[in-house]
MIDOSE-1310 file (N, C-alpha, C; in nm, 2 decimals, decimal comma, always signed):
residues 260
xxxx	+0,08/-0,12/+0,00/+0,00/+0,00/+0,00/+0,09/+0,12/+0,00; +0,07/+0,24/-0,07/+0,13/+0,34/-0,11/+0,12/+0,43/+0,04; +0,17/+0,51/+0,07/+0,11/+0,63/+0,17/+0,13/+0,74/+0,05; +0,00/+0,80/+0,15/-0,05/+0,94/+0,06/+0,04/+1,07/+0,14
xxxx	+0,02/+1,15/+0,07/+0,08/+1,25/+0,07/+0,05/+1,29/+0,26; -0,04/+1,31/+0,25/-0,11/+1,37/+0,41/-0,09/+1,23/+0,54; -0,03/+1,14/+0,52/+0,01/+1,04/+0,55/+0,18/+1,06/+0,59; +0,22/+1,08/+0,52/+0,35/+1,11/+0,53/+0,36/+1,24/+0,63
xxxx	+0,32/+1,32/+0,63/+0,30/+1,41/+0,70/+0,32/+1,40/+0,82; +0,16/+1,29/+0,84/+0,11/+1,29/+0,99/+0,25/+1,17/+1,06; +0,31/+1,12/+0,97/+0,46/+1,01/+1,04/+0,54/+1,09/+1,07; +0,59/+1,25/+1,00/+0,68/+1,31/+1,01/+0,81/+1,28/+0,90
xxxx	+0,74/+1,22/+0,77/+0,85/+1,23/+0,69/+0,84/+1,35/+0,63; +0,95/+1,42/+0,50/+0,92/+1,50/+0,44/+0,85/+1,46/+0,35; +0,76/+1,62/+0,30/+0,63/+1,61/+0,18/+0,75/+1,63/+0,07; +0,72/+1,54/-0,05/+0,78/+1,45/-0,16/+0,76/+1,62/-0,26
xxxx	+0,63/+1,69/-0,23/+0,61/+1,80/-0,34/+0,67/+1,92/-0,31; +0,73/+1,92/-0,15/+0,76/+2,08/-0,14/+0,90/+2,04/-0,03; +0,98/+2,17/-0,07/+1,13/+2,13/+0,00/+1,11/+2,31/+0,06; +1,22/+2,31/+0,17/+1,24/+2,42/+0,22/+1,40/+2,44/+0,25
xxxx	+1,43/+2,62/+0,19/+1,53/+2,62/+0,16/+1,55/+2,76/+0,31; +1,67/+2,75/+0,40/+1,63/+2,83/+0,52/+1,86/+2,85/+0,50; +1,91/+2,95/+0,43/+2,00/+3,05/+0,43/+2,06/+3,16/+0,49; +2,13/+3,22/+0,50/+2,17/+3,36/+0,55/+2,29/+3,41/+0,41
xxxx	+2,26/+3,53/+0,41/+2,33/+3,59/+0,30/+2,31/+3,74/+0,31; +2,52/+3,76/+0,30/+2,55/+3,87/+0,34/+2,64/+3,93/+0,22; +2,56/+4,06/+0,22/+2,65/+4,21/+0,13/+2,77/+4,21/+0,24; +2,90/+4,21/+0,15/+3,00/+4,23/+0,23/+3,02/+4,35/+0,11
xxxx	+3,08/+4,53/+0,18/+3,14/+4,63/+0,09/+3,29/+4,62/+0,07; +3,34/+4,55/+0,03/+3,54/+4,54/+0,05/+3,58/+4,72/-0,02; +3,66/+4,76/+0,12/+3,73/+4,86/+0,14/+3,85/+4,84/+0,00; +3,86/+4,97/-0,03/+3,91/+4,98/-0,15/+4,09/+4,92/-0,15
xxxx	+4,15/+4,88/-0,04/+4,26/+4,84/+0,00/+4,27/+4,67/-0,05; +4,12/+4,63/-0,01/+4,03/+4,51/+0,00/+4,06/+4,47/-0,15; +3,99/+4,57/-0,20/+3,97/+4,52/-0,34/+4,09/+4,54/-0,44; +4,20/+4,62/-0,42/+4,27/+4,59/-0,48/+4,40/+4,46/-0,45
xxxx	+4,35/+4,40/-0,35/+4,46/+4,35/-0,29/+4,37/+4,20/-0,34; +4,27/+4,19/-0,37/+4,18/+4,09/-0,37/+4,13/+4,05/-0,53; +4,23/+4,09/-0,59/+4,20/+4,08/-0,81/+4,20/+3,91/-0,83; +4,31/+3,84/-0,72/+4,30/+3,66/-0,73/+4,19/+3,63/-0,63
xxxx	+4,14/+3,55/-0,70/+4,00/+3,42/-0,66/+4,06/+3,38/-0,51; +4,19/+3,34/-0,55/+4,20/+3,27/-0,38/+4,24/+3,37/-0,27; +4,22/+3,54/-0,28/+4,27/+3,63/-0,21/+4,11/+3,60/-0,17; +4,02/+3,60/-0,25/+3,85/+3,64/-0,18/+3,82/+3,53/-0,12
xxxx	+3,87/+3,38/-0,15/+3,84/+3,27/-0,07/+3,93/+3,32/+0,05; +4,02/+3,34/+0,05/+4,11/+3,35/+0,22/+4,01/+3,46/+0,30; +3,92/+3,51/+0,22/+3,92/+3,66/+0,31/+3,79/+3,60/+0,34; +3,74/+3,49/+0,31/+3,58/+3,48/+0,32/+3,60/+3,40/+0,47
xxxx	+3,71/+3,25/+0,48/+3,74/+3,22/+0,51/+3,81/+3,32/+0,65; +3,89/+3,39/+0,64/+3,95/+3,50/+0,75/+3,85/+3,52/+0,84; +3,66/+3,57/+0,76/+3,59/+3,66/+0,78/+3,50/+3,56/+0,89; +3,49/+3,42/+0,90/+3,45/+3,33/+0,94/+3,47/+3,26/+0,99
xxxx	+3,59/+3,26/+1,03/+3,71/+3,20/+1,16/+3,68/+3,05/+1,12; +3,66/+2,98/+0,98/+3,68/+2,85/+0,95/+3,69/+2,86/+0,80; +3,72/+2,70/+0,76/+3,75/+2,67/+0,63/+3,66/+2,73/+0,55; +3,67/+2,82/+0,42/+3,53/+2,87/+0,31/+3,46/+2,70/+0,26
xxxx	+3,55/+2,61/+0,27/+3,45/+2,53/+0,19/+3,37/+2,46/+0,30; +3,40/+2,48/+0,41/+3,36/+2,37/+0,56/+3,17/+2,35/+0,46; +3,14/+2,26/+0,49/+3,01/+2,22/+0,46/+2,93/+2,12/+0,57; +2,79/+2,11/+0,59/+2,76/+2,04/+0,67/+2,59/+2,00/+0,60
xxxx	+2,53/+1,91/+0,63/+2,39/+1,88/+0,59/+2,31/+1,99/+0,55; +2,34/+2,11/+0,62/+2,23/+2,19/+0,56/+2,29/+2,29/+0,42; +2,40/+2,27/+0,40/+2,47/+2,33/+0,28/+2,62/+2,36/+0,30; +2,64/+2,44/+0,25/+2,81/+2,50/+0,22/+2,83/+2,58/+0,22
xxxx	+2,93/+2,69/+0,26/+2,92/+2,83/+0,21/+3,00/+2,83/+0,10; +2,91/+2,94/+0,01/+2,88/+3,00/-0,13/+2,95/+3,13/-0,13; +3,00/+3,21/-0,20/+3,01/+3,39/-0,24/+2,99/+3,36/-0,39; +2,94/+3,49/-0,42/+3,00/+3,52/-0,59/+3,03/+3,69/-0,55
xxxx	+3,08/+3,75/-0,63/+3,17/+3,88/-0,60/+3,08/+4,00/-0,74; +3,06/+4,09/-0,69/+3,01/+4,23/-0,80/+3,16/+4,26/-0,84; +3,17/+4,30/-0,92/+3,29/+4,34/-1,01/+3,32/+4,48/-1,10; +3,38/+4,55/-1,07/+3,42/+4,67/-1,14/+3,39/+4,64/-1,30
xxxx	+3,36/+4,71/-1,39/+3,36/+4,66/-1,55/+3,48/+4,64/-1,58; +3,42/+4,51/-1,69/+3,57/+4,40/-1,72/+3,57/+4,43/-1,85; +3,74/+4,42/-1,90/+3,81/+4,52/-2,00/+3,82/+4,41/-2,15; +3,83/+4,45/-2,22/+3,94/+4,31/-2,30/+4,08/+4,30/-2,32
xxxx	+4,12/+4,19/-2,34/+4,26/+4,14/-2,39/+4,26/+4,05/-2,48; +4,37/+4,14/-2,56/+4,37/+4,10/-2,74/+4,40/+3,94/-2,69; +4,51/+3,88/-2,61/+4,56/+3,75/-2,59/+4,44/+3,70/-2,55; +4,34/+3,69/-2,52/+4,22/+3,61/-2,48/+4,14/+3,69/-2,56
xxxx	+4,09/+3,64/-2,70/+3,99/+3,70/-2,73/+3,88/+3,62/-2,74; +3,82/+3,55/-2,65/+3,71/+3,47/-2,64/+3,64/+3,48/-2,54; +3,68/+3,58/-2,39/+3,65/+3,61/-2,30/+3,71/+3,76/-2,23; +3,67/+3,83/-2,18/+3,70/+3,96/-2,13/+3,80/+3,93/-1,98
xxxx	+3,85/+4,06/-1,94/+3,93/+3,96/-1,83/+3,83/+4,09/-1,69; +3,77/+4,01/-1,59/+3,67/+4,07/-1,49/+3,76/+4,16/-1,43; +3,65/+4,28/-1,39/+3,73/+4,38/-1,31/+3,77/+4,34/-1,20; +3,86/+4,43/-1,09/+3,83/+4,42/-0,96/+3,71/+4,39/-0,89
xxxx	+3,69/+4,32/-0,76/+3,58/+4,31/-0,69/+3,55/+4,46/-0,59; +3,41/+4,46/-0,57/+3,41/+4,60/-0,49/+3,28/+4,53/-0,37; +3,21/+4,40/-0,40/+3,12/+4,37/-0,30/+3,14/+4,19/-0,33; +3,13/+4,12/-0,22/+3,06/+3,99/-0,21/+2,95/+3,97/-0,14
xxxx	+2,88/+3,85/-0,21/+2,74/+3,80/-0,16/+2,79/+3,66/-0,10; +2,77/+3,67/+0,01/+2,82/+3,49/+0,11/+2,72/+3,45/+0,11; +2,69/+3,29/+0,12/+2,59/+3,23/+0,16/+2,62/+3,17/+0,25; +2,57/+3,13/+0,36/+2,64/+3,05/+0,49/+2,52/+2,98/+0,50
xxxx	+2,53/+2,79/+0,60/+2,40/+2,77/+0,63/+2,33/+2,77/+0,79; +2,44/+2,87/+0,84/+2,42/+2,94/+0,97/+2,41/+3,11/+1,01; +2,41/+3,16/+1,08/+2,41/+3,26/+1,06/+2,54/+3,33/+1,12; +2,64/+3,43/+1,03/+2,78/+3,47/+1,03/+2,76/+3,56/+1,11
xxxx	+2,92/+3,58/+1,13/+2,95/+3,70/+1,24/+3,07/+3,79/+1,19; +3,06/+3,87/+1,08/+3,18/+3,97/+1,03/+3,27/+4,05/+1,12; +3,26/+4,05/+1,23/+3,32/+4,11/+1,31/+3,50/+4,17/+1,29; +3,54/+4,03/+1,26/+3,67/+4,02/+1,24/+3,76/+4,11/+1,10
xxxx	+3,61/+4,11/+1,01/+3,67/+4,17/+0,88/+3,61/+4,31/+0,91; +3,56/+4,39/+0,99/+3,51/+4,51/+1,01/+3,62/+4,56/+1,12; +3,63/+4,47/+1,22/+3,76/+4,54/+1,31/+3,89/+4,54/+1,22; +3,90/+4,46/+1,12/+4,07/+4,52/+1,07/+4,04/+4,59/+0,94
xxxx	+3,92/+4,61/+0,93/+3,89/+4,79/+0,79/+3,94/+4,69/+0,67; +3,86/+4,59/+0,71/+3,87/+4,47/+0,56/+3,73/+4,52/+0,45; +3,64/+4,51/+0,50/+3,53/+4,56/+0,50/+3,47/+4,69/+0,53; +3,41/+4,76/+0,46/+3,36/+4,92/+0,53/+3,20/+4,90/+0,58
xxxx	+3,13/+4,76/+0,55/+3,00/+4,75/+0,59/+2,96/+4,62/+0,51; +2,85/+4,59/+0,62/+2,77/+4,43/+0,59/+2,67/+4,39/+0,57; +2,61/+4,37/+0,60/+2,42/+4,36/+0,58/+2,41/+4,21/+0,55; +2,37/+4,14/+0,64/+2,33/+4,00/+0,64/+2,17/+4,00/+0,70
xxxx	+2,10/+3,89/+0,61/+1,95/+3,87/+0,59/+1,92/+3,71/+0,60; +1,85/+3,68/+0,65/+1,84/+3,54/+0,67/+1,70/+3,49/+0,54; +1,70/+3,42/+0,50/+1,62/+3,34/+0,36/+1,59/+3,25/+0,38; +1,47/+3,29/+0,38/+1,34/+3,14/+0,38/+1,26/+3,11/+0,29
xxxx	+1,26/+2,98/+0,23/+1,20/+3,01/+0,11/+1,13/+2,86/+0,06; +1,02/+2,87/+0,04/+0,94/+2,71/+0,01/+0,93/+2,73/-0,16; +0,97/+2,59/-0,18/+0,96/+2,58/-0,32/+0,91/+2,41/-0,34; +0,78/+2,42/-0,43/+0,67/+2,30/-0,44/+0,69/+2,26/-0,58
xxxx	+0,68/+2,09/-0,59/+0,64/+2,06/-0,75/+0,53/+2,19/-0,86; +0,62/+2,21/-0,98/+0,49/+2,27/-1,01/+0,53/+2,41/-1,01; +0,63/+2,49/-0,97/+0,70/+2,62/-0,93/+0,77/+2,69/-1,05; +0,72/+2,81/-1,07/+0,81/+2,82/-1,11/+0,94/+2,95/-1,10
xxxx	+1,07/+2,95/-1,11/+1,18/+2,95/-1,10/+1,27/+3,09/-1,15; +1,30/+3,19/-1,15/+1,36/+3,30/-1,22/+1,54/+3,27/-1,15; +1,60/+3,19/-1,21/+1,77/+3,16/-1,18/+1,84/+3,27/-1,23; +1,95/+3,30/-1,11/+2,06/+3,38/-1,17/+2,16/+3,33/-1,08
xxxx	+2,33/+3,33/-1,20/+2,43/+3,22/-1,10/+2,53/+3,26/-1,21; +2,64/+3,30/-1,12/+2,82/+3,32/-1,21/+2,84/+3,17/-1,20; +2,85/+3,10/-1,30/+2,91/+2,98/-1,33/+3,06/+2,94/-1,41; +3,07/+2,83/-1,38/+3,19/+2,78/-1,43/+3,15/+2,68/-1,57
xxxx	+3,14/+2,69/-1,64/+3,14/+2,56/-1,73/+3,24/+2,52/-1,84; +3,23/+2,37/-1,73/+3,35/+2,27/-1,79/+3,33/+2,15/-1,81; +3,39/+2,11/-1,92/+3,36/+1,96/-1,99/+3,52/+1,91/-1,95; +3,48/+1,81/-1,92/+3,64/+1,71/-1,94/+3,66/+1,63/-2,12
xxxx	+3,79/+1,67/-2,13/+3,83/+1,64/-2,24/+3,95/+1,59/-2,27; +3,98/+1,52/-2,39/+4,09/+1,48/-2,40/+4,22/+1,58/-2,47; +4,35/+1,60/-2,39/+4,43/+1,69/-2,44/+4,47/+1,63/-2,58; +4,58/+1,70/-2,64/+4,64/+1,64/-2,74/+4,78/+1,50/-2,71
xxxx	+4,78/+1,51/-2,61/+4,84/+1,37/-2,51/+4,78/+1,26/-2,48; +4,63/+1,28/-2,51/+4,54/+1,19/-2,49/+4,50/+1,18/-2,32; +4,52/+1,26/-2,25/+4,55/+1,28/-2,08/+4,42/+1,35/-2,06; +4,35/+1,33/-1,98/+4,21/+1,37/-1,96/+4,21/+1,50/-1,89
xxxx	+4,15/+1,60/-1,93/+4,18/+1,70/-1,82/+4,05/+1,83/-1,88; +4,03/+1,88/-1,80/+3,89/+2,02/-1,78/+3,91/+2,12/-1,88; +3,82/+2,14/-1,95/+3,84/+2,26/-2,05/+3,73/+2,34/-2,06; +3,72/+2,49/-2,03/+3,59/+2,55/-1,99/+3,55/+2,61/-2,16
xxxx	+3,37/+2,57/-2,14/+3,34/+2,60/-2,27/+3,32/+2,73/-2,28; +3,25/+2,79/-2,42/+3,29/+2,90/-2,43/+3,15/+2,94/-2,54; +3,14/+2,87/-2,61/+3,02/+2,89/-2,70/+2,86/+2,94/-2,59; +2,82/+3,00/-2,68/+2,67/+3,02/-2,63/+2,56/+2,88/-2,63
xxxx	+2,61/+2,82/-2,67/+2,54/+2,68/-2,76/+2,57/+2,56/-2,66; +2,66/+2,54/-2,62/+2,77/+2,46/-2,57/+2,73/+2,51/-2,40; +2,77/+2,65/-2,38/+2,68/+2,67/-2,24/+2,60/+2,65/-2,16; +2,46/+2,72/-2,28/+2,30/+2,70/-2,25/+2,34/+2,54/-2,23
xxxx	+2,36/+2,43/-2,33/+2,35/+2,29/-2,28/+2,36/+2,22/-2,15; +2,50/+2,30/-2,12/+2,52/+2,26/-1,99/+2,49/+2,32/-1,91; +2,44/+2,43/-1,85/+2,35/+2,47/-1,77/+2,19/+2,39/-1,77; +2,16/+2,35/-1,87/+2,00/+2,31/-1,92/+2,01/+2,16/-1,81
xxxx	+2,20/+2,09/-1,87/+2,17/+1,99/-1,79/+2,16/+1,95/-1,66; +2,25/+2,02/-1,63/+2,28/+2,03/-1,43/+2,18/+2,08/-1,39; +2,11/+2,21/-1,46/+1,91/+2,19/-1,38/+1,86/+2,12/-1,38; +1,87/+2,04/-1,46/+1,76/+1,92/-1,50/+1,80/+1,83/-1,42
xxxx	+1,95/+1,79/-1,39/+1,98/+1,69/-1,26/+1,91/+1,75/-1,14; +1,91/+1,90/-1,13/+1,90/+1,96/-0,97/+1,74/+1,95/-0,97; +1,64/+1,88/-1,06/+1,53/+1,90/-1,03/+1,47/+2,01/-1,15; +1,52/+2,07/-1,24/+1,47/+2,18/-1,29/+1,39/+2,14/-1,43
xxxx	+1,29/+2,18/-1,48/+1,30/+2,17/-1,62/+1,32/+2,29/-1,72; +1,36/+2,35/-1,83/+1,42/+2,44/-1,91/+1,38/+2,45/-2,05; +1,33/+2,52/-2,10/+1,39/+2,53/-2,25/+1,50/+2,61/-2,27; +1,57/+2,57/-2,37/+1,64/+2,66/-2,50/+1,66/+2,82/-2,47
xxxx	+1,53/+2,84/-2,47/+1,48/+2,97/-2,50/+1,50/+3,03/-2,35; +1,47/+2,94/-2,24/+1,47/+2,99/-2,11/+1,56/+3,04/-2,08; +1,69/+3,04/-2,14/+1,82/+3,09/-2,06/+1,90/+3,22/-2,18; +1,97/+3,30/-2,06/+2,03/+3,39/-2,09/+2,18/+3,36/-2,06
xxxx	+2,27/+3,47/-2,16/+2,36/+3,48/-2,06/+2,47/+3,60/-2,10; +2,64/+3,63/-2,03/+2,66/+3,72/-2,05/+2,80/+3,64/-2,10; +2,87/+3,76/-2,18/+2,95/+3,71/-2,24/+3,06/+3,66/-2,13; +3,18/+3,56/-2,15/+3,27/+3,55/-2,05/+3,31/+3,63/-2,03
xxxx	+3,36/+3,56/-1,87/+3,51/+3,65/-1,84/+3,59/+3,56/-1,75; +3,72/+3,64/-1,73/+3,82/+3,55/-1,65/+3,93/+3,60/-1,57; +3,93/+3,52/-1,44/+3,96/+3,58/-1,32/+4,07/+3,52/-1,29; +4,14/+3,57/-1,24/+4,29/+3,51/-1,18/+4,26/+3,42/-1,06
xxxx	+4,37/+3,28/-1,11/+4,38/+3,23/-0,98/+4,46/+3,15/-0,96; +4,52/+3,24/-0,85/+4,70/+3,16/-0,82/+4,76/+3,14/-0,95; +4,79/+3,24/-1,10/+4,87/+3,25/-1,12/+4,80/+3,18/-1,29; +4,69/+3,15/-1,24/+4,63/+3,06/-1,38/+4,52/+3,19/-1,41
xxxx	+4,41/+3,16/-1,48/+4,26/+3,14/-1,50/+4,16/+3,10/-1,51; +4,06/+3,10/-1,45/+3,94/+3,02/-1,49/+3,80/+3,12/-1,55; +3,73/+3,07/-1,61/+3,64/+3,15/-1,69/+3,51/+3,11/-1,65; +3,44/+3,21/-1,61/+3,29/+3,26/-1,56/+3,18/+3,31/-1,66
xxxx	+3,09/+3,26/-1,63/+2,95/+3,32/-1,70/+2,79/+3,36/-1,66; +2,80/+3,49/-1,67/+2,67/+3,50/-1,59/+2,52/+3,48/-1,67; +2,45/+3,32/-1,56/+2,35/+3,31/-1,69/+2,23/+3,35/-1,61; +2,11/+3,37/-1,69/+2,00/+3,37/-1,59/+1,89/+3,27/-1,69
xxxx	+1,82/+3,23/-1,61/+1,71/+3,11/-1,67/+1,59/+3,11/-1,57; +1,47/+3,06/-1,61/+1,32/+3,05/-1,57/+1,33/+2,91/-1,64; +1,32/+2,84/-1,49/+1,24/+2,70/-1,49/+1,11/+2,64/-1,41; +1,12/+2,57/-1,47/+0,98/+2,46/-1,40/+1,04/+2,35/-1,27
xxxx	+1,01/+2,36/-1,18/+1,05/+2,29/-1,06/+0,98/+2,15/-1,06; +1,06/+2,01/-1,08/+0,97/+1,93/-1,09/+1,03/+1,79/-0,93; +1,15/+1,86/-0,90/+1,19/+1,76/-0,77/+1,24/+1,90/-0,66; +1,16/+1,91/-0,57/+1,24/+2,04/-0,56/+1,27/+2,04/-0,40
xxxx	+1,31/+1,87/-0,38/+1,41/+1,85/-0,29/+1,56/+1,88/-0,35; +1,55/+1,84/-0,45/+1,69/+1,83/-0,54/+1,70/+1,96/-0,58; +1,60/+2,04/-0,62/+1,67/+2,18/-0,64/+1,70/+2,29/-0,53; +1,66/+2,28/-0,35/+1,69/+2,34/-0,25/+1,80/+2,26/-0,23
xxxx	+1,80/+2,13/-0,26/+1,94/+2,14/-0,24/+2,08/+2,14/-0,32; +2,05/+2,19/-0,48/+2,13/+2,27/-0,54/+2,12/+2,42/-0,47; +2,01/+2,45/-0,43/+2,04/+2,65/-0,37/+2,13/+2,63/-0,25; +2,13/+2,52/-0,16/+2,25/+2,52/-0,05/+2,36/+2,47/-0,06
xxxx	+2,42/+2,38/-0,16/+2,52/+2,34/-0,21/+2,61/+2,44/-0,33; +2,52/+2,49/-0,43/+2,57/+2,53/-0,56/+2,58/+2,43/-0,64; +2,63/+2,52/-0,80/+2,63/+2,47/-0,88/+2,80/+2,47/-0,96; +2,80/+2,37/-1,02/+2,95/+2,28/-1,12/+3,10/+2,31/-1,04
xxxx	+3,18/+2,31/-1,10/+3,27/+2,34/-1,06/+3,29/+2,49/-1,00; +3,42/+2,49/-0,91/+3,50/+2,64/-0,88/+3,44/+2,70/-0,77; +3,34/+2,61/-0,70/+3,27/+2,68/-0,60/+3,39/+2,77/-0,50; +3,48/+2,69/-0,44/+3,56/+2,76/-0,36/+3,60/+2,90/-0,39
xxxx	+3,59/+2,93/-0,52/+3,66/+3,06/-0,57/+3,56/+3,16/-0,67; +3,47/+3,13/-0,62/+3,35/+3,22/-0,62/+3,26/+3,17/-0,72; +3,22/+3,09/-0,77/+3,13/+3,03/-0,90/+3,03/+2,96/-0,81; +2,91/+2,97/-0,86/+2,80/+2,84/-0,84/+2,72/+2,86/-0,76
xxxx	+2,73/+3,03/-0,72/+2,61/+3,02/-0,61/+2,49/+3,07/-0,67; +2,36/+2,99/-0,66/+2,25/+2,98/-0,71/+2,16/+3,08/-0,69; +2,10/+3,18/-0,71/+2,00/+3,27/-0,65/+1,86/+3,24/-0,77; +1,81/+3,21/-0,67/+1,64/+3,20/-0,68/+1,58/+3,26/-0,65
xxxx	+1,39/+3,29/-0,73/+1,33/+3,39/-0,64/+1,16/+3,34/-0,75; +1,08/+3,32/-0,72/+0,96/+3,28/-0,77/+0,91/+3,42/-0,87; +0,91/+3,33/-0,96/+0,84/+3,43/-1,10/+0,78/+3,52/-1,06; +0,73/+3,63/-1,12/+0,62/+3,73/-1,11/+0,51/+3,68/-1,08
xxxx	+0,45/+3,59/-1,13/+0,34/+3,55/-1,15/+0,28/+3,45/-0,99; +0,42/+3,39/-0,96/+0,45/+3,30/-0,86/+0,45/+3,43/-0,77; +0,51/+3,50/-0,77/+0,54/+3,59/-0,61/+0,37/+3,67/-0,64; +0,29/+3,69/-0,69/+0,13/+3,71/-0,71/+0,07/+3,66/-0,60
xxxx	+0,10/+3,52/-0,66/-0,01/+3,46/-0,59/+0,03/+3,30/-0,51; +0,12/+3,35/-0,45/+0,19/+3,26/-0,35/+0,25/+3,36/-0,23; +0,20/+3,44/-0,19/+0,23/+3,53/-0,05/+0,30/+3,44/+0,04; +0,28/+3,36/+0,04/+0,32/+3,25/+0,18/+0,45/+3,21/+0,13
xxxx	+0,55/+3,24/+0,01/+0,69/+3,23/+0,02/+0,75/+3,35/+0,08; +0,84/+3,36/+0,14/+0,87/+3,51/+0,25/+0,98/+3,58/+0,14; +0,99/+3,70/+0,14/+1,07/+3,78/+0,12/+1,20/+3,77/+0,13; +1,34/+3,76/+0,13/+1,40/+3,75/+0,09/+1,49/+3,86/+0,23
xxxx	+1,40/+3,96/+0,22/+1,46/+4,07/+0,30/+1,46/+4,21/+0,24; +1,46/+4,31/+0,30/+1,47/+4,47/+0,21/+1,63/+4,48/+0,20; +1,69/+4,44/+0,28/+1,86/+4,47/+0,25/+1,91/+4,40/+0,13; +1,85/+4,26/+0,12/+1,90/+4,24/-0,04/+1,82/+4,19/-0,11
xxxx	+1,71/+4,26/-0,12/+1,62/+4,26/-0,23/+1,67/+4,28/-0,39; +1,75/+4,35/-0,35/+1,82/+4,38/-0,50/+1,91/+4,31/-0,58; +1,96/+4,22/-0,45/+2,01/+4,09/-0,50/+2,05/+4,04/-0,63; +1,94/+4,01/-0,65/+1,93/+3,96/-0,83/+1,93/+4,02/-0,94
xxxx	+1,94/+4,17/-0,91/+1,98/+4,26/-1,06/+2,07/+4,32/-0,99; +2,12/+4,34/-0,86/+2,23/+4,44/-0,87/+2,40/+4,32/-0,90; +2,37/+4,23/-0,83/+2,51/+4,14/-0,82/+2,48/+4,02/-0,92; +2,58/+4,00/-0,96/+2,64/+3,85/-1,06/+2,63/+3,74/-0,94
């Protein structure tokens, strides 16, 4: 015999249709000392890390901590002409799945100001989805050695794919049509680069245990060095007529059009 949905309930398992996603996320302002000292990926992991008195990647059941970084306008270089190379950073957005304590980066004038908001947010079969996320996308491939190794794509075509597919693992459904994105760019790290893309997409939520818990984990590679953090926020249509998902917060309501 099956159990029903209201069944499950009354045992205390989780309901199969609806997941809940419960975050903190903080505007960090990096003091302009900050930001020039901070142009490598692993300078903003140490400082995120510094700012939290533990490892950036420490992770536990309820997620990982996440950043992605707002960025000065990114320039070109004739030697990379397939990606722009990203400005300086001037803000990060942390995700934690506790709630932080900046203290340490405001007493040494790391930071000029903070603003952390706690995020609650129910998301049901049936939902639908407005994504925005700096990503990494990488296929493994074979070198000319025949030696297997990561190569980040670059096409618009080639992109959309792989974004279409890792929603589709995290529970999402997509079209084609559904996604945006911006042209690359590419950020120093330790001496290399890796290349970023900011996409945005509107999907249909069809497992959305698996997609809360892509919003507390992230998405593909490079999380440590700022790629993959997922921001979500229920369609127009959905934030109408679903009052009972909570707001987000007034301090970073702007979230999703002001920062990558």
């Amino acid at each position: 015999m099956t159990a029903s949905t209201h069944d499950l309930l009354d045992i205390g398992l989780p309901d199969p249709q609806q997941a809940v996603l419960q975050v903190w996320r903080s505007a960090l302002t990096l003091a302009p000392l900050t930001t020039a000292a901070c142009t490598d990926a692993h300078r903003l992991h140490q400082l995120v890390e510094r700012g939290l008195g533990t490892p950036e990647t420490t992770a536990d059941r309820n997620g990982r901590i996440l950043f992605t970084a707002a960025r000065n306008p990114a320039v070109t270089n004739s030697r990379h002409p397939h990606a722009l190379d990203a400005g300086p950073p001037h803000t990060l957005l942390v995700q934690t799945p506790s709630p932080p304590d900046w203290t340490a980066l405001l007493s040494s004038n790391a930071i000029t100001g903070t603003t952390t908001q706690g995020v609650l947010q129910t998301w049901a079969t049936g939902d639908t989805a407005e994504i925005r996320t700096v990503a990494c996308p990488l296929v493994s491939r074979n070198d000319d050695t025949g030696k297997r190794r990561r190569a980040p794509l670059i096409s618009p075509d080639e992109c959309g794919a792989w974004l279409r597919d890792r929603l589709h693992k995290a529970g999402c459904k997509l079209a084609p049509h559904d996604i945006t994105m911006e042209p690359p760019e590419r950020i120093q790290l330790r001496g290399k680069a890796i290349t970023l893309r900011l996409f945005r997409a509107t999907a249909t939520i069809y497992d959305p245990h698996a997609f809360t818990h892509l919003l507390a984990t992230g998405l593909g590679h490079n999380r440590a060095w700022g790629a993959g953090l997922v921001l979500a926020r229920p369609t127009v249509k959905e934030r109408q007529s679903q009052q009972s998902i909570p707001a987000q917060g007034p301090a970073l309501r702007q979230e999703m059009s002001e920062l990558p």
